[in-house]
N, C-alpha and C positions, 0 to 999 in steps of 0.2 A: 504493500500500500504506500510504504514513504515512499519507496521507489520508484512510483507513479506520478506520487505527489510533484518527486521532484522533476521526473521527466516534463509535468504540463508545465513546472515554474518555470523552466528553461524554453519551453515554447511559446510563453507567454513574454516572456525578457526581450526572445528573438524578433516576436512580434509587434513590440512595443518599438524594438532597437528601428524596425524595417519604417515604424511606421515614420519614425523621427527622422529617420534619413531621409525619407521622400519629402517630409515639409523642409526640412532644411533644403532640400534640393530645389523645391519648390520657390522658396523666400532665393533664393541664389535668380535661381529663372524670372521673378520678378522685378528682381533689382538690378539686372541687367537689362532688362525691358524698359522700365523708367528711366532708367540712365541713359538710354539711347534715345528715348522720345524728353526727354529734358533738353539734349542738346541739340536735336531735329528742332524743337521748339523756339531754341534761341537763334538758328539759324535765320529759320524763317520769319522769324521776327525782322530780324537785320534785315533781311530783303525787305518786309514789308512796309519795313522803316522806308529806306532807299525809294522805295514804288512809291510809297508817300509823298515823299517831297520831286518826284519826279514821278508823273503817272503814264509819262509817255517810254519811258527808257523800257530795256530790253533786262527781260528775268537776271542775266548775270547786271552787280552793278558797277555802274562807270564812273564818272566824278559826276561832282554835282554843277551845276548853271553858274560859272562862274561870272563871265561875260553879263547874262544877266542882270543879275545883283550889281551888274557897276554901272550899270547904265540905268537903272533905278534906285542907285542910290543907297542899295543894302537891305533896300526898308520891305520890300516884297518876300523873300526868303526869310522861314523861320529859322531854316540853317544857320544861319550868322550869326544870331539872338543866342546858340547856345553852347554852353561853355563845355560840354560834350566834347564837341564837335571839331577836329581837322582835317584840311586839306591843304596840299603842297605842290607846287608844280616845280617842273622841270626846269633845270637853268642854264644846260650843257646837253647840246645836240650831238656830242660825241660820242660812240659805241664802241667801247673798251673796259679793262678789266680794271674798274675802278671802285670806289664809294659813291655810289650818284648826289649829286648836288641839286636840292631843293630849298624850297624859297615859299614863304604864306604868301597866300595871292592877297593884293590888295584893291579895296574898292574904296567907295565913298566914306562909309560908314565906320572903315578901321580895314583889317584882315582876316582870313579865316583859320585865326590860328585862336581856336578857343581856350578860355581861362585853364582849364585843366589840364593843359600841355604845357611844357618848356621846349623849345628848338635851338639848339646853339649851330645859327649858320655857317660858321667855319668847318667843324665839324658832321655839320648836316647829319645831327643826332637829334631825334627828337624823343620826348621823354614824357609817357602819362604820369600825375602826378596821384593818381589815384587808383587803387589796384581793384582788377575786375577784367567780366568777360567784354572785348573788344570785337567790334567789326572792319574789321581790318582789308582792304581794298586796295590794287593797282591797275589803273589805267595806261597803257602802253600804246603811244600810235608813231608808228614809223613811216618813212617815205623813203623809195627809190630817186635816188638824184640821175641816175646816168648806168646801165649797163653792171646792175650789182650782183654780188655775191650770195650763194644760197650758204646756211648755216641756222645755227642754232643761240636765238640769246636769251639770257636767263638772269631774270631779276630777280632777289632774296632778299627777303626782310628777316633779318636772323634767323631763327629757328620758327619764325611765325608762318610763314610764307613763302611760296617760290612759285613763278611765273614765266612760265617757257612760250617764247613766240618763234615757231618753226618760219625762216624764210627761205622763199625759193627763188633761185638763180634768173633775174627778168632785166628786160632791157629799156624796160620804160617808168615814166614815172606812179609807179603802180600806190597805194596807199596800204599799209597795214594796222591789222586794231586788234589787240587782245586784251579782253579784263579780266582777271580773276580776284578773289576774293576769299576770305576764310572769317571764322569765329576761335577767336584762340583768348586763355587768362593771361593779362598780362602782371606783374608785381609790381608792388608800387615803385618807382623811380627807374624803374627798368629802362635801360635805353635802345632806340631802335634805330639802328643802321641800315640802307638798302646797298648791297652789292651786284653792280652789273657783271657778269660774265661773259667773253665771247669767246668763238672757236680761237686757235692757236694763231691759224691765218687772217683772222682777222672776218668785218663783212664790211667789206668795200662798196663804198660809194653809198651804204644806207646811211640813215638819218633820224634820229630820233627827235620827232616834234617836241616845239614847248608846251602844245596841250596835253603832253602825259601829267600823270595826275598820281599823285599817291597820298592818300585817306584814312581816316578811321573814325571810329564815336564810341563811348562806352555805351554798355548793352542795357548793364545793371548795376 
């Protein structure tokens, strides 16, 4: 009879152990499900931020209406207004393996280089002053001058981002445009360099416009 006993209590233990496992297994399955639709969520945010203040722009996003804003003065765009918010443009149409150099665009009203950033132009370090998830953006648009080089260039925002624009070898003045974009934490006083790269040989005869564009806003 113990002997019985003890055999149910041992099945009973087992069945207890199985049944714990599977909620554990369970809570593991759901909290990786949340964790993925949490950041799905902020994503899509950031876009529908972006579509917000630009209802006409294309799902990936690009900079914001600089031009715009200066020709009305600042006062139309709620972008400006908020200390979130930067944007930087380009200030060196060169293609080589550098630090790229950016600059706050400036309008009537001031720049849009909101309260929450620091930029040291030498440098071309910019720095959130507040830690948190960021939407992080670069706009890229090149032009063929004359008979140019096909290759590969690649811009990195440290470990946040990288943005490959594939060109191909054409002999006219062709235009090229690629945006990409991420949601990434950034720390507080963290600073963010862009590094261009190009092939060994170089890519002859391209040209990076001053309307590139490189962005971000906190999320949260």
């Amino acid at each position: 009879m113990g002997h019985q006993n003890k055999e149910m209590d041992v099945e009973s233990l087992q069945k207890i152990g199985r049944r714990r496992g599977g909620c554990l297994d369970m809570f593991l399955v759901m909290s990786i499900i949340f964790l993925f639709v949490a950041v799905t969520a902020v994503a899509a945010g950031g876009v529908m931020f972006v579509m917000t203040l630009h209802p006409n722009l294309e799902p990936s996003p690009p900079s914001f209406n600089i031009e715009a804003s200066k020709q009305t003065g600042g006062t139309s765009s709620p972008a400006y207004k908020m200390h979130k918010f930067v944007e930087l443009e380009a200030t060196s149409s060169e293609l080589k393996n550098f630090t790229m150099q950016w600059a706050p665009v400036a309008f009537a009203a001031g720049t849009s280089l909101g309260s929450n950033y620091l930029f040291d132009p030498v440098q071309s370090l910019l720095k959130p002053k507040r830690e948190g998830m960021y939407f992080i953006y670069i706009d890229l648009n090149l032009t063929c001058t004359f008979s140019c080089s096909a290759g590969v260039l690649s811009v990195r925002v440290d470990d946040k981002l990288t943005c490959e624009v594939k060109l191909q070898a054409v002999a006219d003045s062709t235009p090229v445009s690629r945006k990409c974009w991420t949601v990434s934490r950034i720390t507080k006083g963290q600073g963010l360099l862009t590094q261009m790269t190009v092939p060994e040989a170089g890519l002859q005869n391209w040209r990076l416009e001053m309307s590139s564009r490189f962005g971000m806003f906190l999320v949260d």
